[in-house]
FIKELO-595204 format. One record per residue: z negated, x, y of N, C-alpha, C in turn. Coordinates in pm, 1 decimal, decimal comma, m for minus. Layout:
<pt><n_z>Z</n_z><n_x>X</n_x><n_y>Y</n_y><ca_z>Z</ca_z><ca_x>X</ca_x><ca_y>Y</ca_y><c_z>Z</c_z><c_x>X</c_x><c_y>Y</c_y></pt>
...
//
This chain:
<pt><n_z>0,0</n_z><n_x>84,6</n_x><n_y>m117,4</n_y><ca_z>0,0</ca_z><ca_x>0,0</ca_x><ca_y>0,0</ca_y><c_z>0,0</c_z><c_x>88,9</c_x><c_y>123,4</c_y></pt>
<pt><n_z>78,4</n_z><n_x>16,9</n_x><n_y>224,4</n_y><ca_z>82,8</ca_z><ca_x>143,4</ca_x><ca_y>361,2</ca_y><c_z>m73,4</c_z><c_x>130,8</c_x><c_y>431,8</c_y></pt>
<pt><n_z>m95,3</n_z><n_x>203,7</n_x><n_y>474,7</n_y><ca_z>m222,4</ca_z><ca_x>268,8</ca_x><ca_y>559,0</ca_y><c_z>m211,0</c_z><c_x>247,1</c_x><c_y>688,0</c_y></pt>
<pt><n_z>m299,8</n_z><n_x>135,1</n_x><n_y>756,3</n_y><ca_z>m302,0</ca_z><ca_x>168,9</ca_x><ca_y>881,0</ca_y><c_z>m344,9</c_z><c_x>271,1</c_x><c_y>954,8</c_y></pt>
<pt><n_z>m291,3</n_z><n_x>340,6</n_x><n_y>1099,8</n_y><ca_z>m334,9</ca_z><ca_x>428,3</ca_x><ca_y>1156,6</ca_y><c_z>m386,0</c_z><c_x>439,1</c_x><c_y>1263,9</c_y></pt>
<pt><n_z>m458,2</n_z><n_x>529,3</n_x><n_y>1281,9</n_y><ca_z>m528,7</ca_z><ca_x>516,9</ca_x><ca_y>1468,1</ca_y><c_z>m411,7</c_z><c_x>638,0</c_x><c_y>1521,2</c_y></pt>
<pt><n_z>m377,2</n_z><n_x>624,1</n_x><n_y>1631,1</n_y><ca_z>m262,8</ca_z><ca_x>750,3</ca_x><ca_y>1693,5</ca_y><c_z>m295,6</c_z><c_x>697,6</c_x><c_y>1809,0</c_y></pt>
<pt><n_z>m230,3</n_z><n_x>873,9</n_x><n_y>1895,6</n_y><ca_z>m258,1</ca_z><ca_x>847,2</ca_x><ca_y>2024,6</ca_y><c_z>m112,7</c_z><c_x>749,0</c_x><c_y>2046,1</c_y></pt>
<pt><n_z>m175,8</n_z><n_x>749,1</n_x><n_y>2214,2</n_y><ca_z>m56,7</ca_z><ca_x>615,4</ca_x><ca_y>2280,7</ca_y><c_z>12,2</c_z><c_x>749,3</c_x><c_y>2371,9</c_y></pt>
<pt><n_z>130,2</n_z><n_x>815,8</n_x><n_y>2243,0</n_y><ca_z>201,6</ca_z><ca_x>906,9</ca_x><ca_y>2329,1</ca_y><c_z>386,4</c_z><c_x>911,2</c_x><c_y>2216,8</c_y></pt>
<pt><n_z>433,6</n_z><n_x>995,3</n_x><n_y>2326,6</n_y><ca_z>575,8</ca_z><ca_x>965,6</ca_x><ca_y>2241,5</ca_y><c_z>629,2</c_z><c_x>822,5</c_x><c_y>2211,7</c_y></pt>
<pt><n_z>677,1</n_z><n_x>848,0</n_x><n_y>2104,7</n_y><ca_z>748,4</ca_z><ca_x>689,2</ca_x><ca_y>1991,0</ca_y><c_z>643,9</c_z><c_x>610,8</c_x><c_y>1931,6</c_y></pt>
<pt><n_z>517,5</n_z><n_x>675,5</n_x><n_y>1925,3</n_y><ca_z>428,3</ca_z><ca_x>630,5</ca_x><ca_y>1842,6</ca_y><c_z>403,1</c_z><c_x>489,4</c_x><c_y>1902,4</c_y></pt>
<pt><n_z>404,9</n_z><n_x>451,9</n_x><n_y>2008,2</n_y><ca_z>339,2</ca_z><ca_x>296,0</ca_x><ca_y>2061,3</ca_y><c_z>489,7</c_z><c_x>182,7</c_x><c_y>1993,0</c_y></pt>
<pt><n_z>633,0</n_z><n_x>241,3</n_x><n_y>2003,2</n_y><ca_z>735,7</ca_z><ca_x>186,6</ca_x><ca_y>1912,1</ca_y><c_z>716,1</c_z><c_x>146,9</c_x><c_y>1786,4</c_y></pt>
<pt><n_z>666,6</n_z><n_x>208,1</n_x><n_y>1710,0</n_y><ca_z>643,6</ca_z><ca_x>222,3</ca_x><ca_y>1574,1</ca_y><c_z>491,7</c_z><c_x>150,1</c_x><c_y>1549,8</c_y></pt>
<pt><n_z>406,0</n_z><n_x>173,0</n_x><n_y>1604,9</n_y><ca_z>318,8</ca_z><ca_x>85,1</ca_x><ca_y>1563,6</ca_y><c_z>249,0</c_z><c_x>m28,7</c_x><c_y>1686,0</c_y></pt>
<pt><n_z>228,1</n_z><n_x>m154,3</n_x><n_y>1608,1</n_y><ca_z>178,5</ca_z><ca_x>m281,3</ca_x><ca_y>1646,7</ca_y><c_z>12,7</c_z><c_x>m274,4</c_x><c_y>1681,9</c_y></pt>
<pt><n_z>m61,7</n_z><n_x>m272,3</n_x><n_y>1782,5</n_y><ca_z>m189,4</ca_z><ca_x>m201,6</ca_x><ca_y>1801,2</ca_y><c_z>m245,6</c_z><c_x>m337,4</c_x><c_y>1765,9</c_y></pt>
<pt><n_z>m371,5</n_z><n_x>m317,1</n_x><n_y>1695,1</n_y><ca_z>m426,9</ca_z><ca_x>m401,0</ca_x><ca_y>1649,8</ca_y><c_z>m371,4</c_z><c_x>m490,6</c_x><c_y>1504,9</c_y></pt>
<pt><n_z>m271,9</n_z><n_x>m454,0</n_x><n_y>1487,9</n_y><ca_z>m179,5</ca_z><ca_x>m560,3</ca_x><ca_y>1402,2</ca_y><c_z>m164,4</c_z><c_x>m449,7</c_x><c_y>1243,4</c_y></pt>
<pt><n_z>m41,5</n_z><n_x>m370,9</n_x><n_y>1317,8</n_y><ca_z>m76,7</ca_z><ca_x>m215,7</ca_x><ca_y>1166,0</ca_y><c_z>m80,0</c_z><c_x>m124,9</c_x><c_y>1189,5</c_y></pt>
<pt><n_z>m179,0</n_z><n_x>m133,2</n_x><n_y>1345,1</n_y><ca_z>m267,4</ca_z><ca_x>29,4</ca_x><ca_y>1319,5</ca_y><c_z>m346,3</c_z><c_x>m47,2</c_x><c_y>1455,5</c_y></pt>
<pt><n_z>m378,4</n_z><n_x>107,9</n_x><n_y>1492,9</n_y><ca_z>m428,6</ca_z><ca_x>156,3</ca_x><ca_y>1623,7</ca_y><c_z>m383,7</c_z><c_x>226,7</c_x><c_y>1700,8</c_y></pt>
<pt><n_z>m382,0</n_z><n_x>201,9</n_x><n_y>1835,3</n_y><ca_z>m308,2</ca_z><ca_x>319,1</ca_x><ca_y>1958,3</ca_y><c_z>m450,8</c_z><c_x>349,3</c_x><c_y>2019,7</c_y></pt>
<pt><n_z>m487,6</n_z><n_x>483,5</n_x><n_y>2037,6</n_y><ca_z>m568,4</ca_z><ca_x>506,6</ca_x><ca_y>2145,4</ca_y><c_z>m534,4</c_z><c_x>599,7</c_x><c_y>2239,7</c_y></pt>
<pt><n_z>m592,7</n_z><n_x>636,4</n_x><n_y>2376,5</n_y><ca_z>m529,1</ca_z><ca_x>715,1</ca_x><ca_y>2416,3</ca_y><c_z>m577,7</c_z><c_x>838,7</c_x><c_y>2398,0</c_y></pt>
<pt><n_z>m473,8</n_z><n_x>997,2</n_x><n_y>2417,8</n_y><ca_z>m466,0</ca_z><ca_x>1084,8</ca_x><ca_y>2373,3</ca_y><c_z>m598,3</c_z><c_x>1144,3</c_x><c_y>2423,3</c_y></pt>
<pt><n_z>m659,9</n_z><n_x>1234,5</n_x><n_y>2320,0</n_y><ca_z>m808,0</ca_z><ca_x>1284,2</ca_x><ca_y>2352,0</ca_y><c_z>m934,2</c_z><c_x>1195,3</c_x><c_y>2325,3</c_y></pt>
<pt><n_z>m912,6</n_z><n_x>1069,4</n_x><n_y>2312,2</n_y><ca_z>m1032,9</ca_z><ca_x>979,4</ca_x><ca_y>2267,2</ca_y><c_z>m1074,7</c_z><c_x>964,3</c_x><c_y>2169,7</c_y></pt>
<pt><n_z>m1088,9</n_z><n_x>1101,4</n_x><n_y>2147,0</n_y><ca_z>m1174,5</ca_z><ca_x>1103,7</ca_x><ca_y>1974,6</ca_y><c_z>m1232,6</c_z><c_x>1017,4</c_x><c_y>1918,3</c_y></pt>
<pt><n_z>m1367,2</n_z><n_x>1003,9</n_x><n_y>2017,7</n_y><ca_z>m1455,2</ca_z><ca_x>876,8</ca_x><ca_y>1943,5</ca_y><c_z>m1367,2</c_z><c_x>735,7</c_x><c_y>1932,5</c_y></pt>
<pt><n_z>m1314,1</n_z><n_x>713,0</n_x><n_y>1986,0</n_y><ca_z>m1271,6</ca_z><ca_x>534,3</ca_x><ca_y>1989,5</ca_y><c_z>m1152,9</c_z><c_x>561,3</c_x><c_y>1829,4</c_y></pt>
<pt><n_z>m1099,9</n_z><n_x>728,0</n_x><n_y>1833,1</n_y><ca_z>m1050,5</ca_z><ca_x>725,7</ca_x><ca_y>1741,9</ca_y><c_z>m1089,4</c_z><c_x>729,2</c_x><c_y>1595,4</c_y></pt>
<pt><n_z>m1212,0</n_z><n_x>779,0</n_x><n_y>1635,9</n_y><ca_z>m1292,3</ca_z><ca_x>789,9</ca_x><ca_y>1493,8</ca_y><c_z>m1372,9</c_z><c_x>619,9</c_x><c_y>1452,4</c_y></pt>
<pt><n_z>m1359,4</n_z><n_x>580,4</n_x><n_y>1580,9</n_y><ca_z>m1449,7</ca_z><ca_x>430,1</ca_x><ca_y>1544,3</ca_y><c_z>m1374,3</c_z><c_x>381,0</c_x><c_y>1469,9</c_y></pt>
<pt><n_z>m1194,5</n_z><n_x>387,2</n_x><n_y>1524,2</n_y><ca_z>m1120,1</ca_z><ca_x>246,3</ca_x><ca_y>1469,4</ca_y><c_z>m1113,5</c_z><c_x>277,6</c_x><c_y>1292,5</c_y></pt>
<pt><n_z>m1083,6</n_z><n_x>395,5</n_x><n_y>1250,7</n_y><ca_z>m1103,3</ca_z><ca_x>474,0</ca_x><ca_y>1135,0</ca_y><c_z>m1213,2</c_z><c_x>453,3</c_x><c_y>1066,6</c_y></pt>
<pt><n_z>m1349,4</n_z><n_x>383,5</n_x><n_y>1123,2</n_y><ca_z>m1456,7</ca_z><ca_x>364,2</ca_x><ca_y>1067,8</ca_y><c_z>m1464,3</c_z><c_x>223,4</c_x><c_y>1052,9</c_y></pt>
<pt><n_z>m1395,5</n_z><n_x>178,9</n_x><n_y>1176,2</n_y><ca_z>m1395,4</ca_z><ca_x>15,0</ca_x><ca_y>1094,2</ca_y><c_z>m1305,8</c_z><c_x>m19,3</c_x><c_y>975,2</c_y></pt>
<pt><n_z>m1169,9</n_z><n_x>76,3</n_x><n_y>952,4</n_y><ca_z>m1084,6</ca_z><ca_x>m8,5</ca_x><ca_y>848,8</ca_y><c_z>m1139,4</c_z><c_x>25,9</c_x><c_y>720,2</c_y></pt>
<pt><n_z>m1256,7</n_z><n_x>157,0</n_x><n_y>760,3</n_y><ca_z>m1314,1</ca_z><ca_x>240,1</ca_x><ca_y>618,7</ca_y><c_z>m1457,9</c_z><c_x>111,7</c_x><c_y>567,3</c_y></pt>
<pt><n_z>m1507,4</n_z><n_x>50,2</n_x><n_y>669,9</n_y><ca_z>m1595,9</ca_z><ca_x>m56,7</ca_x><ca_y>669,9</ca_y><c_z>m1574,6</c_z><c_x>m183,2</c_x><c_y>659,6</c_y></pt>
<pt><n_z>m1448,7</n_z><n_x>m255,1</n_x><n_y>686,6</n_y><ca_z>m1463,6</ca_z><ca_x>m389,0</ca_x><ca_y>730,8</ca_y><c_z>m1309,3</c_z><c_x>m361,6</c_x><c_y>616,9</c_y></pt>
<pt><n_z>m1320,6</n_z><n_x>m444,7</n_x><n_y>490,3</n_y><ca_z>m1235,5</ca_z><ca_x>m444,8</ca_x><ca_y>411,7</ca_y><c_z>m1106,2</c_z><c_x>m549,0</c_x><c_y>464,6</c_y></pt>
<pt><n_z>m1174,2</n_z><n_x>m637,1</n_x><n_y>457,6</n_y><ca_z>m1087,7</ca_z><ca_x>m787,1</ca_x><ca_y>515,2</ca_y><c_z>m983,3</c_z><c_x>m728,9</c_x><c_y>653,5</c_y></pt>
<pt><n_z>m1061,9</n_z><n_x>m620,6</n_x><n_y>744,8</n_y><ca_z>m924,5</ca_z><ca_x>m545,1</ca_x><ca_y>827,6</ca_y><c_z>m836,0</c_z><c_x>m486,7</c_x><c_y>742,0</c_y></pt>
<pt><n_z>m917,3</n_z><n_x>m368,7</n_x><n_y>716,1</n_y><ca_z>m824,5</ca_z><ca_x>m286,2</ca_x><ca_y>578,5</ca_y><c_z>m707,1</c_z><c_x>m355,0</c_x><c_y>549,7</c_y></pt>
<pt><n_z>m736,0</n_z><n_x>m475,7</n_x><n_y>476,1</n_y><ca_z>m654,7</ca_z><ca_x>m524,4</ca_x><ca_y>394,4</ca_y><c_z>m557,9</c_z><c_x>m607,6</c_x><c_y>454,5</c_y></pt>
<pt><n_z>m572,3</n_z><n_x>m689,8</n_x><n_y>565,1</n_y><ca_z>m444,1</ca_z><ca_x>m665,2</ca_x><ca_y>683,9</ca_y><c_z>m373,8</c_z><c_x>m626,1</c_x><c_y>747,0</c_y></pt>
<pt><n_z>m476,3</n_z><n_x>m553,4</n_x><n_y>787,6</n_y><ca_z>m371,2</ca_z><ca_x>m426,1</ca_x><ca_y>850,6</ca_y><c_z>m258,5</c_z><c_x>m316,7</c_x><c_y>756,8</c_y></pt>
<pt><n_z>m324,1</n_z><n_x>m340,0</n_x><n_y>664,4</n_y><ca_z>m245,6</ca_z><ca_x>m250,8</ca_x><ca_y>581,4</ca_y><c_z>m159,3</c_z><c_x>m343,2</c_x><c_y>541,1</c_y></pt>
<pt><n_z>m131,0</n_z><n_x>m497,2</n_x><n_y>489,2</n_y><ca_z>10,1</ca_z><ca_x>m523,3</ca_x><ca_y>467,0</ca_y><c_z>92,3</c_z><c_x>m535,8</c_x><c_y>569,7</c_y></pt>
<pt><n_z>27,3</n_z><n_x>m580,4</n_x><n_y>725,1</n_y><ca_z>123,4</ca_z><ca_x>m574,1</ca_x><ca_y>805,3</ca_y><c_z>184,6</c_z><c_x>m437,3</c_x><c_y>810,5</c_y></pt>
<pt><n_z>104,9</n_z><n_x>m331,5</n_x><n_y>792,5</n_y><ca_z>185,9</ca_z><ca_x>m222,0</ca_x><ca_y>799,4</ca_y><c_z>318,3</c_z><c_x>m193,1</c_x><c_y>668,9</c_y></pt>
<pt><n_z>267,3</n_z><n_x>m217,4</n_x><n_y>549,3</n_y><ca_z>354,1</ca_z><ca_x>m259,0</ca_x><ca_y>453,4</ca_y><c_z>469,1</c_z><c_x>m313,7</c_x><c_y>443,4</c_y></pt>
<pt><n_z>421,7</n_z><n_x>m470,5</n_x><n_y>559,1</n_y><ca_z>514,9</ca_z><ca_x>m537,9</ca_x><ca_y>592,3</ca_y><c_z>625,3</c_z><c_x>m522,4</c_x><c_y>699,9</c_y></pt>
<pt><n_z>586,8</n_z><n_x>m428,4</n_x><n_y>804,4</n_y><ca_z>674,5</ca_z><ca_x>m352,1</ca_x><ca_y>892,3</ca_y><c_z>726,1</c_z><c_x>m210,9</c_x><c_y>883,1</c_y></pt>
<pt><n_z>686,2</n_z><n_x>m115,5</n_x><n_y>784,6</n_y><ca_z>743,9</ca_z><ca_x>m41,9</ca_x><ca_y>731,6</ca_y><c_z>908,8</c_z><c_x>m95,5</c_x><c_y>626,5</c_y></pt>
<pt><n_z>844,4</n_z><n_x>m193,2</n_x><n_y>571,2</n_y><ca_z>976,5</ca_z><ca_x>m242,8</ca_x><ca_y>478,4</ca_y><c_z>1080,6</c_z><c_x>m308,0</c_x><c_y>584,3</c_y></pt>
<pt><n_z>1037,4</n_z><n_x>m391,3</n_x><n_y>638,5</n_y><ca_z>1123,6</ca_z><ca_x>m470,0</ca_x><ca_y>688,6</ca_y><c_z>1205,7</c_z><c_x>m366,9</c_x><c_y>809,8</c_y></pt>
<pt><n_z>1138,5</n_z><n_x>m248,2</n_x><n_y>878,7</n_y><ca_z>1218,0</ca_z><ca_x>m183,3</ca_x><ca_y>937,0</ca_y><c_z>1225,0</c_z><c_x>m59,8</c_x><c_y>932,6</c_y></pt>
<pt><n_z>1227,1</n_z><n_x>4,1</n_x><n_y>810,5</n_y><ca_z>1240,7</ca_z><ca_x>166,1</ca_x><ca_y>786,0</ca_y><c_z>1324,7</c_z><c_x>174,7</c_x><c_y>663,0</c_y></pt>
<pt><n_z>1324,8</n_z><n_x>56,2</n_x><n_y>537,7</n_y><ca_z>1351,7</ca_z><ca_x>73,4</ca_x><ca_y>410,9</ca_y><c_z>1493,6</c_z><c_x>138,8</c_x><c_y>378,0</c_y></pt>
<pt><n_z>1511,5</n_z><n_x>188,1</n_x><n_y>268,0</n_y><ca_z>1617,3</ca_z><ca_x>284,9</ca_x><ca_y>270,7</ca_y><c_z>1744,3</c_z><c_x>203,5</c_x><c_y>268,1</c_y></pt>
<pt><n_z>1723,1</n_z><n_x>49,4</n_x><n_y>193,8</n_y><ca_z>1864,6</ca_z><ca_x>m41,0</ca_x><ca_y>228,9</ca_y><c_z>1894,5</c_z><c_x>m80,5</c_x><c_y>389,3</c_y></pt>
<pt><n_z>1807,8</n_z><n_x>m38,9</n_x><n_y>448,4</n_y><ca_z>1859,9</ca_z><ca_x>m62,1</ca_x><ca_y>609,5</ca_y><c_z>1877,6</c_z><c_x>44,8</c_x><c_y>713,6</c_y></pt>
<pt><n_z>1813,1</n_z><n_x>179,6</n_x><n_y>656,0</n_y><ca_z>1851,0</ca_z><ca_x>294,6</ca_x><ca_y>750,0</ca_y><c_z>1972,0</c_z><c_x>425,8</c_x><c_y>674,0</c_y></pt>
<pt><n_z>2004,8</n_z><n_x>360,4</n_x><n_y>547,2</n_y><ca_z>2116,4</ca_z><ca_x>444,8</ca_x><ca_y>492,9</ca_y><c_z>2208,8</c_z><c_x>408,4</c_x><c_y>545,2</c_y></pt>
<pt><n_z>2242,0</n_z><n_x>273,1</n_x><n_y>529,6</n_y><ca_z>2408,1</ca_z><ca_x>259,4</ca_x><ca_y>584,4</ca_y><c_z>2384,5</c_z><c_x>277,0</c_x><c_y>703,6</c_y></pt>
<pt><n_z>2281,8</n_z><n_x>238,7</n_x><n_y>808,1</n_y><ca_z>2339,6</ca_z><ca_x>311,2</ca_x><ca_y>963,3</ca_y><c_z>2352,8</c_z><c_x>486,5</c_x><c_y>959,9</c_y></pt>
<pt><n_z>2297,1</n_z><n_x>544,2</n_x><n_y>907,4</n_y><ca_z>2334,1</ca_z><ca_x>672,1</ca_x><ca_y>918,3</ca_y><c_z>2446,9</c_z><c_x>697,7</c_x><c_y>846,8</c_y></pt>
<pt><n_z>2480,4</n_z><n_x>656,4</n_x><n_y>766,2</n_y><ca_z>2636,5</ca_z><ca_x>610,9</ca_x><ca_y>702,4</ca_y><c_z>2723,5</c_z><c_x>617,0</c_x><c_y>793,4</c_y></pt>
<pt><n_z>2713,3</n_z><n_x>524,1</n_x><n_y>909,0</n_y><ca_z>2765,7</ca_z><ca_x>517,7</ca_x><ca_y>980,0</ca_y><c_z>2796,6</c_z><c_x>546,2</c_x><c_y>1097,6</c_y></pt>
<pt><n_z>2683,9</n_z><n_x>622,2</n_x><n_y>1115,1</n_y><ca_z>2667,0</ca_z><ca_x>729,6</ca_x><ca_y>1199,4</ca_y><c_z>2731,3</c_z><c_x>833,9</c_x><c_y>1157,9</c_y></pt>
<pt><n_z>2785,1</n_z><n_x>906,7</n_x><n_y>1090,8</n_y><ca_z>2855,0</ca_z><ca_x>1001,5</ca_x><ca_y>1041,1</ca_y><c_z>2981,7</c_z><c_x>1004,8</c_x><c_y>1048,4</c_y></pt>
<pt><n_z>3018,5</n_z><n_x>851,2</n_x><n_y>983,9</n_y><ca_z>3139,9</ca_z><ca_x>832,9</ca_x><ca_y>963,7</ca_y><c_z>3175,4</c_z><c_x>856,0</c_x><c_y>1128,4</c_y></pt>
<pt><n_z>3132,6</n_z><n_x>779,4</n_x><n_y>1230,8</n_y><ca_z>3150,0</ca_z><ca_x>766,3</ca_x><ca_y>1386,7</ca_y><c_z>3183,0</c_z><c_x>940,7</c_x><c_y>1395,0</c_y></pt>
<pt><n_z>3048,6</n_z><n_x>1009,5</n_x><n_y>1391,8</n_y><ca_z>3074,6</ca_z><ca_x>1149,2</ca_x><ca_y>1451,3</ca_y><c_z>3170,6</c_z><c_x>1216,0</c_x><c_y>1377,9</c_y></pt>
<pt><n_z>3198,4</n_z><n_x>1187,2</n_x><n_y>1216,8</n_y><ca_z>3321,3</ca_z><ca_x>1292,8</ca_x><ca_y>1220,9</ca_y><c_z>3452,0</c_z><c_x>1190,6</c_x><c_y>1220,5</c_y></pt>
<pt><n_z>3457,5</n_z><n_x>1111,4</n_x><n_y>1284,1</n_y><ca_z>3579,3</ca_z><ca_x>1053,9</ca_x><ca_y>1288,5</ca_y><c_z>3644,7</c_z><c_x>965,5</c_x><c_y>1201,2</c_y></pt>
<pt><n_z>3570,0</n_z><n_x>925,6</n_x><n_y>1162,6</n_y><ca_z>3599,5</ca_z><ca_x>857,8</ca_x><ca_y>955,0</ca_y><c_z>3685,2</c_z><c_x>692,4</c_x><c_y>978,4</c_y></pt>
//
């Protein structure tokens, strides 16, 4: 099952994950709030266990290999001219 995460709120990372939903964003350097959210999904199962299918559930639905092969498929074909 996918793992929710605590990450900072920097780069792509706020793209990729749903705060509160399948993970956590905190901001960069906030250790503690980062170590809390990490202590609640390690404590409070019933999060755990949501958060982690939404993450499950948004990993599949937008990373899975039947939906990012053929665009890079096709991405190729584009750059070398195909």
């Amino acid at each position: 099952m996918a793992c929710p995460r605590s990450e900072p709120r920097v780069g792509g990372v706020p793209e990729l994950i749903d705060d509160g939903v399948d993970g956590f964003l905190e901001h960069v350097g906030d250790v503690s709030a980062q170590a809390a959210r990490v202590v609640s999904l390690l404590t409070d199962e019933e999060l755990y266990n949501r958060m982690s299918a939404a993450a499950r559930h948004a990993a599949e639905l937008h990373y899975s290999t039947a939906l990012i092969i053929p665009q890079y498929e096709q991405y190729y074909r584009e750059v070398c001219g195909l």
